[in-house]
Phi, psi and omega in degrees: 000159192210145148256119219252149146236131169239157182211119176267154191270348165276180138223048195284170226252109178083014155314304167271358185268352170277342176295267179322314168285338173279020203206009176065019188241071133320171173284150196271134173106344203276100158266349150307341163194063127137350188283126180247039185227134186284127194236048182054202212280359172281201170192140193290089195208089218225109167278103170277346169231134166225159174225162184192175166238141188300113173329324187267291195280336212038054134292083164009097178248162178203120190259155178243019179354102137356140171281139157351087217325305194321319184308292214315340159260291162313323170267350218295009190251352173246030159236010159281148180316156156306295183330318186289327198280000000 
């Protein structure tokens, strides 16, 4: 397992889990398109960031998200600082 950060310039629908699986790295849980290992009804695939601009004023807004408790336990060994691991 590798913890990936991306940050794609679409938003087209199934970009990175077709990217990343077509380069042989599915997503962990994604068995629509080839991770053979199961992650209950998810997949390892977590926007911690969107940034978008305000329909109206065209401001920049950037929303943020917490990782999932379930990472946090499943991943906890790629969420470690580098130093720690």
């Amino acid at each position: 397992m590798t913890l990936l950060e991306l940050r794609p310039q679409t938003g087209r629908k199934h970009q990175l889990r077709v990217q990343l699986s077509s380069r042989g790295f599915p997503i962990y849980g994604d068995a629509k398109y080839g991770s053979p290992h199961p992650f209950g009804r998810a997949i390892g695939l977590h926007a911690r960031s969107l940034t978008f601009l305000h329909p109206t004023r065209h401001e920049p807004i950037t929303l943020t998200a917490e990782l999932p408790k379930l990472w946090l336990g499943r991943f906890a060994h790629l969420l470690k600082p580098e130093a720690e691991r």
